[in-house]
C-alpha positions in Angstrom: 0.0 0.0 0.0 1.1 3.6 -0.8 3.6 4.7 2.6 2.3 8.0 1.9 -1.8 7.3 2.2 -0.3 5.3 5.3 1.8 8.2 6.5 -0.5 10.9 5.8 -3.7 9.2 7.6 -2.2 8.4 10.9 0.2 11.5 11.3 -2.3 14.3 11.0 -5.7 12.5 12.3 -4.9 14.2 16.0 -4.2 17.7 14.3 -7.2 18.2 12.8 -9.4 16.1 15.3 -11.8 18.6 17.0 -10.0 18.5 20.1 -7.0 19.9 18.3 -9.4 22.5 16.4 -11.1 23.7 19.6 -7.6 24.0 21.2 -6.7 26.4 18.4 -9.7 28.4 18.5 -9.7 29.2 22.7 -5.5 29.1 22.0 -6.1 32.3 19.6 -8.9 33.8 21.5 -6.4 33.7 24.7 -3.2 34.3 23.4 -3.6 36.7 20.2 -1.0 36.6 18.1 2.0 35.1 19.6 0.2 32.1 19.5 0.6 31.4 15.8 4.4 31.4 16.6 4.1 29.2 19.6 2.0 26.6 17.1 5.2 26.6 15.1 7.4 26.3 17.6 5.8 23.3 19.4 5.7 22.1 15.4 9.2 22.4 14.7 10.4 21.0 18.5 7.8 17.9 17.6 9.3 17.6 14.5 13.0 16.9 15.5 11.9 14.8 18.7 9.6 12.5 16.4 12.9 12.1 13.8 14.9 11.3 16.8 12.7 8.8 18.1 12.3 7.1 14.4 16.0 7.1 14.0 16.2 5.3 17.7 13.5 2.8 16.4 15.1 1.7 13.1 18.3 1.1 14.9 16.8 -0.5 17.6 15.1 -2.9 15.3 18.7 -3.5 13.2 20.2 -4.3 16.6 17.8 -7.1 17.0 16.4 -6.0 20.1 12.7 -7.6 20.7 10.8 -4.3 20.0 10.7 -2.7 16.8 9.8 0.4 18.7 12.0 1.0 22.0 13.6 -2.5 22.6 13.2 -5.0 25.1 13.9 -3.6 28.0 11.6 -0.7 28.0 11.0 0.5 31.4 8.3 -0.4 33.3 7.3 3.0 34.3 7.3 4.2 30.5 5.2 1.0 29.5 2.4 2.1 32.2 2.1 5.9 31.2 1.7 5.0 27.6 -0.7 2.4 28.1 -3.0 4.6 30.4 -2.5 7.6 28.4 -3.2 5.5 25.1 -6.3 3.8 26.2 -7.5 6.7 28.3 -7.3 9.0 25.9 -8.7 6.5 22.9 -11.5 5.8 25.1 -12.5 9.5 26.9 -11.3 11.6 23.7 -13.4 9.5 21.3 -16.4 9.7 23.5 -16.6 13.2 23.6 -15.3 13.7 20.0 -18.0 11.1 18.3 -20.7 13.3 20.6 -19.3 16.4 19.1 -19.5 15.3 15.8 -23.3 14.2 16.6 -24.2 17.7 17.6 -23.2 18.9 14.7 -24.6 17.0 12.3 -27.9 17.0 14.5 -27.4 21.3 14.3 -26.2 21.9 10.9 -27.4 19.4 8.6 -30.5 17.3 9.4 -32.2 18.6 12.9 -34.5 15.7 12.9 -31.7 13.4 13.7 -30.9 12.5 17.1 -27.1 13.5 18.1 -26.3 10.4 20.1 -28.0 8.4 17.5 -24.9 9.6 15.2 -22.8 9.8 17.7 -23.6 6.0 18.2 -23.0 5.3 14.7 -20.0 6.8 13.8 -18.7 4.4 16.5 -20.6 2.0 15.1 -18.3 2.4 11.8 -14.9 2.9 14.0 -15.8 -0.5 15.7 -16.8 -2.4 11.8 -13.7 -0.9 10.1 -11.7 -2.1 13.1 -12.4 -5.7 11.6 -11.6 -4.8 7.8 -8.3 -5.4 6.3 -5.9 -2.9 7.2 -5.5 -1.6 3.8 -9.2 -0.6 4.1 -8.8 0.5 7.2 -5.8 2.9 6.2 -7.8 4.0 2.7 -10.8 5.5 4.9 -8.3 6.8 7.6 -6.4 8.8 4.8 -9.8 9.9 3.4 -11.4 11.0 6.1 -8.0 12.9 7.3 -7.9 14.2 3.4 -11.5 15.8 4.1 -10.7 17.7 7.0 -6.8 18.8 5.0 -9.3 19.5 2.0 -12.4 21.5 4.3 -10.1 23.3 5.8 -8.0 24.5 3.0 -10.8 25.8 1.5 -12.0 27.8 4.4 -8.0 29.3 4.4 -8.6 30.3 0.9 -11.8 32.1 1.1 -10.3 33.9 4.8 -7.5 35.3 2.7 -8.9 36.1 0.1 -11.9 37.8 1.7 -12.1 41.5 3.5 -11.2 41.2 7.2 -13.9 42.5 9.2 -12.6 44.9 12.4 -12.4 43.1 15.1 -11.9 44.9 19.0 -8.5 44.2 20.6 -7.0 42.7 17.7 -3.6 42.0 19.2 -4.4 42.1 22.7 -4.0 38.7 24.5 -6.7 37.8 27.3 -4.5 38.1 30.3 -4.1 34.2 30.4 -0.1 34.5 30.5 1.9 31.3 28.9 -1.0 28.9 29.6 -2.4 29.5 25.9 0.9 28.6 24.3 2.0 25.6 26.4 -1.3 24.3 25.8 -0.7 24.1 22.0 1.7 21.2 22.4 -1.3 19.2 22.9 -2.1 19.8 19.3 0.7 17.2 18.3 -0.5 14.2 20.8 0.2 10.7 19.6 3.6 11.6 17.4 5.5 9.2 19.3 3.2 6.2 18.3 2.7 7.7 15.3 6.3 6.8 14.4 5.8 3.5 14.6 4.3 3.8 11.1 7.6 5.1 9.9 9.2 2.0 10.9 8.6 -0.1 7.6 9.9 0.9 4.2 11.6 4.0 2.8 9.1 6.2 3.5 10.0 7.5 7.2 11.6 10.8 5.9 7.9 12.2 4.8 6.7 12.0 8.6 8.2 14.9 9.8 7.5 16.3 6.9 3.9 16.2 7.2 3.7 17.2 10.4 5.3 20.6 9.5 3.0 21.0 6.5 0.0 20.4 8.0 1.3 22.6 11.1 1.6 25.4 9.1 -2.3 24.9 7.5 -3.2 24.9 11.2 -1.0 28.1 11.9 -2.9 29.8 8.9 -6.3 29.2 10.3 -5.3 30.2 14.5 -4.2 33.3 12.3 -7.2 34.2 10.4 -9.2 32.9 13.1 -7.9 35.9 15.1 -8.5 38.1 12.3 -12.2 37.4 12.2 -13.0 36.9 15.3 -13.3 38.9 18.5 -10.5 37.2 21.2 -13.2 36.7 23.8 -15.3 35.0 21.8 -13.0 32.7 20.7 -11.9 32.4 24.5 -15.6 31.2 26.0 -16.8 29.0 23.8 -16.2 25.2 23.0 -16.9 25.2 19.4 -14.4 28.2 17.8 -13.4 26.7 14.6 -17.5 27.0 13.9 -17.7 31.1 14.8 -14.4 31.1 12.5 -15.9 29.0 9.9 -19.2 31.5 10.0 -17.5 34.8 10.0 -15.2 33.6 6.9 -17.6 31.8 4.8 -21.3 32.3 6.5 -23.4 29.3 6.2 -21.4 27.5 3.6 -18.6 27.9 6.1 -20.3 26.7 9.3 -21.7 23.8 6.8 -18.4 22.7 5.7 -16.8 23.3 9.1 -19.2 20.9 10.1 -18.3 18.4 7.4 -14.6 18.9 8.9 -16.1 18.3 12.5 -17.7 15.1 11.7 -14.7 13.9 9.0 -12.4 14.8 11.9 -14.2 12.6 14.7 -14.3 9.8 13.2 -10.5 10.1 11.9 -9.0 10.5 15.1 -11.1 7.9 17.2 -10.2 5.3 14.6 -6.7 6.2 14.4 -7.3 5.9 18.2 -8.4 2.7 17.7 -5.2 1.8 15.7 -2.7 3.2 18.1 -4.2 1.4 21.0 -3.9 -1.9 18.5 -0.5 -1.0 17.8 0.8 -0.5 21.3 0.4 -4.3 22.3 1.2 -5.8 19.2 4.1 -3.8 18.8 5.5 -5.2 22.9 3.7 -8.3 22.9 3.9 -10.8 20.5 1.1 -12.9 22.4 -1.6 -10.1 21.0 -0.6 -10.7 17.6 -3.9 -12.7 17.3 -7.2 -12.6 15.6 -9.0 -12.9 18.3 -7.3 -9.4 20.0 -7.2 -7.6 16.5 -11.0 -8.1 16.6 -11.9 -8.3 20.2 -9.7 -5.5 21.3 -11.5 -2.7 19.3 -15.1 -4.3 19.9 -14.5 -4.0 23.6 -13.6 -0.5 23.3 -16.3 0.2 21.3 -18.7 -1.5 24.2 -17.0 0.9 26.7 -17.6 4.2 24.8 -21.0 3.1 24.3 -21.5 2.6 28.1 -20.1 6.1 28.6 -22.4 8.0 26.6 -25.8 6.0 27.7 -24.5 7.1 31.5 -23.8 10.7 30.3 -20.4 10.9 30.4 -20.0 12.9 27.3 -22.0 15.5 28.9 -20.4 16.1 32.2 -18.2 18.6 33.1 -16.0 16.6 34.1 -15.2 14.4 30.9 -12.5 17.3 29.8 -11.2 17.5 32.9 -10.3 13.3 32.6 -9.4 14.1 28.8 -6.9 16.7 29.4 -5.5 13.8 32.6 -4.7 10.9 30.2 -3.3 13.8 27.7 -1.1 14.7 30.2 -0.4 11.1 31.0 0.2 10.3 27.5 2.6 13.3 26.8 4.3 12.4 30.2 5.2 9.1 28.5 6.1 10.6 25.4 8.6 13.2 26.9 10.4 10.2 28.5 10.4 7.9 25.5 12.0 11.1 23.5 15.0 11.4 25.9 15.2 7.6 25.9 15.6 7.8 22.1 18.4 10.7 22.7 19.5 8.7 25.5 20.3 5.5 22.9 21.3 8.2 19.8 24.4 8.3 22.2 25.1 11.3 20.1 27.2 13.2 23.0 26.8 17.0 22.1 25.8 16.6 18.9 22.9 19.7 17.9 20.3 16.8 17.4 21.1 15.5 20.6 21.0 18.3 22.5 17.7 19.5 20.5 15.9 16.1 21.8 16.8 16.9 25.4 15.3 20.4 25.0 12.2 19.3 23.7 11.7 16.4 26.0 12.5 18.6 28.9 10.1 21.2 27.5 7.1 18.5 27.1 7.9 17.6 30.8 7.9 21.0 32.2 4.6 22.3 30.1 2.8 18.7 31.2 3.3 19.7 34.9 2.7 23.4 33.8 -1.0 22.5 32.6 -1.4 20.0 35.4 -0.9 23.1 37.7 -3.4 25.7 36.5 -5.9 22.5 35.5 -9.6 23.7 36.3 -10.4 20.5 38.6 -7.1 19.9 39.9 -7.8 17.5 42.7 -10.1 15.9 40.5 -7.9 15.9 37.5 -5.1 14.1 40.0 -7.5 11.9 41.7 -8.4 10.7 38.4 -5.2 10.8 37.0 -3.7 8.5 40.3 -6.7 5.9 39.4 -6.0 4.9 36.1 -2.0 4.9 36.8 -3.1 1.8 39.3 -5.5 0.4 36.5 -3.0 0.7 33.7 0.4 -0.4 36.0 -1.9 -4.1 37.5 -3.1 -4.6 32.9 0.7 -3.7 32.3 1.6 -6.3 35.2 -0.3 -8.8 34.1 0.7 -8.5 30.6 3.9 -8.6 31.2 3.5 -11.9 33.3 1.5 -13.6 30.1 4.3 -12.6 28.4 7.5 -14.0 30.3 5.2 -17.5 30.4 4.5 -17.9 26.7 8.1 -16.8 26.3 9.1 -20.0 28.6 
C-alpha cells in the first residue's frame, strides 16, 4: 500500500481532530497573536523529537532487540504511562469527540436526527472498520484525514482572500499569560506512536514532513481565526473553529466546518483505535492474534458506548479526565524522547541536545498545565486511578508474556 496514504492518515488525524481544532480556537482567542508562533514552535520542537525517536526505532530494530519500537527492555514506568495515556485518551477523547460530531450533524445538517443516534453510529463504523483489512482500514483513515486537510484549506482560501472584518482588541492577549501557548503542544499528541508507522519501508523521511505542513495549515487558520473573530469570543466557547468558519464563509462555512467536524471525529477515534492496536502488538507478541485484533477494538467500542448511555459525554468533568490521560500520555512521550536521545548516544551533537530540549520542554509544560488545571484534585485523583489500573493490565501483561516466552 502507498507509505504516503499510510503516513499521511495516521500523522495528521490528532491535528485536525476537534479536540485539536477547539484547542486552536480558545489558544487564539487567549493568546492573540503570539500564539501562531508558539503553534510553530511546538511544530518544529515535535518535528526533531519525532525524527529522533524514528531514528532510535530503526536502529533499535537493526540491533535485533525484541521491539521494533524501543527495545526490550523498556522501562516499566514508561510501558504504564503509555498504556493509560493510550487507552485513556482512545477511550475518553473519542467519547466526547463522536458526541461532538453528533451535535453537529444533528445542528447543521439534518435537525430531525438525534445527536447520540450519530454519535452512536459513527462508532458503530470505528468498531466495523476495526475488523476490515488494514489496507481498508488505512484508505478510509487517509480519506477522512484528506477531508478535513481538503475543508479546511478551502476555508484558508476564502479567509484570505476575503475582507477582514474589524475586530476589538486585535492584538491584545486575554491576560491568560503562557497557559495559551503551552497548551498548543497538545495539538501534536500521539507523534511518538505515530512513528511506529515510519518504521517499515523507505518512506519515514515524509513524517516529519507532514507534520510541519500540515502545522503550518493549522497556523494559517489560529491566524485568520484571530483576524475574524473577537479574542473573547474565541476564548468562552467550545466550538471556535464553527464562529471562525461563520465569520469567513457564512453558512457554507459553518456547513463545511461541520463536514470537517464530523470527518475529523471519526479520523482521530479510529486512528485511536489503531494506536491502541498497535501499542500491544508492537510489545507483545502474544496479541498478535485474531482474536485481540478483533476483540480489542469491539471491547472499546462496548466501553464508549457505556459512557455516553450514562452521560459521560456531557459532564463537566469528561475534559477534565481528557486533558488527565493527555497529560499522562505526553508524560510518557517526553520520557520515550529522551530515551531515544539517551540510545542516539550522540554526546553534544545539535540533534542530541535538541531532543533533550524538547523532552524537557514537554515535561515541564505537562506539569505546567497540570498546575493551572480547572479541577485539579479531581484531575489528580483521576489521573492516580487509572495509573493503578494501567500499571496491574501492564503487570499482568507482562507476566502472560515472560510464560509464553518459557
Amino acid at each position: 500500500m502507498n507509505r504516503f496514504m499510510i503516513i499521511g492518515g495516521m500523522a495528521c488525524f490528532w491535528l485536525f481532530s476537534p479536540e485539536a481544532l477547539t484547542l486552536i480556537g480558545v489558544s487564539a482567542g487567549r493568546g492573540g497573536y503570539p500564539a501562531v508562533s508558539a503553534l510553530l514552535g511546538w511544530a518544529l520542537i515535535i518535528a526533531v523529537c519525532l525524527s529522533i525517536m524514528i531514528v532510535s526505532s530503526r536502529l533499535t530494530a537493526a540491533g535485533g532487540e525484541d521491539s521494533a519500537r524501543f527495545g526490550g527492555d523498556e522501562p516499566l514506568l514508561l510501558r504504564v504511562l503509555l498504556f493509560a495515556g493510550i487507552y485513556g485518551v482512545a477511550i475518553l477523547a473519542s467519547t466526547g469527540m463522536l458526541v461532538t460530531a453528533g451535535f453537529a450533524f444533528n445542528e447543521i445538517f439534518f435537525y430531525r436526527f438525534p445527536n447520540f443516534g450519530f454519535a452512536a453510529l459513527l462508532l458503530a463504523g470505528v468498531v466495523v472498520l476495526q475488523q476490515a483489512p488494514e489496507r481498508v482500514q488505512y484508505t478510509i483513515q487517509y480519506g477522512a484525514t484528506l477531508t478535513c486537510a481538503v475543508g479546511l484549506l478551502v476555508l484558508i482560501v476564502a479567509g484570505l482572500m476575503g475582507e477582514r472584518p474589524v475586530v476589538e482588541s486585535l492584538q491584545s492577549p486575554s491576560g491568560h499569560g503562557v497557559l495559551p501557548y503551552v497548551t498548543l503542544v497538545v495539538v501534536f499528541l500521539g507523534f511518538d506512536q505515530i512513528a511506529l508507522q515510519a518504521d517499515e519501508g523507505d518512506g519515514w523521511p515524509l513524517l516529519p514532513v507532514v507534520f510541519v505542513g500540515s502545522s503550518m495549515v493549522l497556523a494559517i487558520w489560529l491566524l485568520l481565526s484571530i483576524q475574524y473573530v473577537n479574542g473573547d469570543r474565541l476564548a468562552d466557547t467550545s466550538i471556535p473553529y464553527l464562529i471562525a468558519a461563520r465569520e469567513i464563509l457564512g453558512q457554507a462555512g459553518r456547513s463545511i466546518m461541520g463536514l470537517i467536524v464530523i470527518a475529523g471525529a471519526f479520523a482521530a477515534s479510529h486512528g485511536l483505535f489503531i494506536l491502541a492496536r498497535i501499542y500491544l502488538t508492537a510489545r507483545y507478541p502474544s496479541a498478535r492474534t485474531p482474536v485481540v485484533r478483533r476483540g480489542l477494538p469491539l471491547i472499546m467500542g462496548l466501553v464508549i458506548g457505556l459512557l455516553m448511555v450514562m452521560g459521560l459525554a456531557g459532564s463537566a468533568n469528561l475534559e477534565t479526565y481528557i486533558r488527565g490521560t493527555v497529560l499522562i500520555w505526553l508524560s510518557g512521550a517526553a520520557l520515550a524522547v529522551l530515551r531515544g536521545v539517551r540510545f542516539l548516544n550522540q554526546g553534544n551533537s545539535v540533534i542530541s541536545v535538541a531532543g533533550y530540549v524538547g523532552g524537557a520542554l514537554m515535561l515541564v509544560s505537562v506539569f505546567f498545565m497540570a498546575s493551572h488545571a480547572s479541577q485539579p484534585y479531581l484531575m489528580g485523583y483521576y489521573m492516580g486511578v487509572i495509573f493503578v489500573i494501567s500499571a496491574f493490565c501492564i503487570t499482568l501483561l507482562e507476566v502472560m508474556r515472560k510464560k509464553s516466552a518459557s
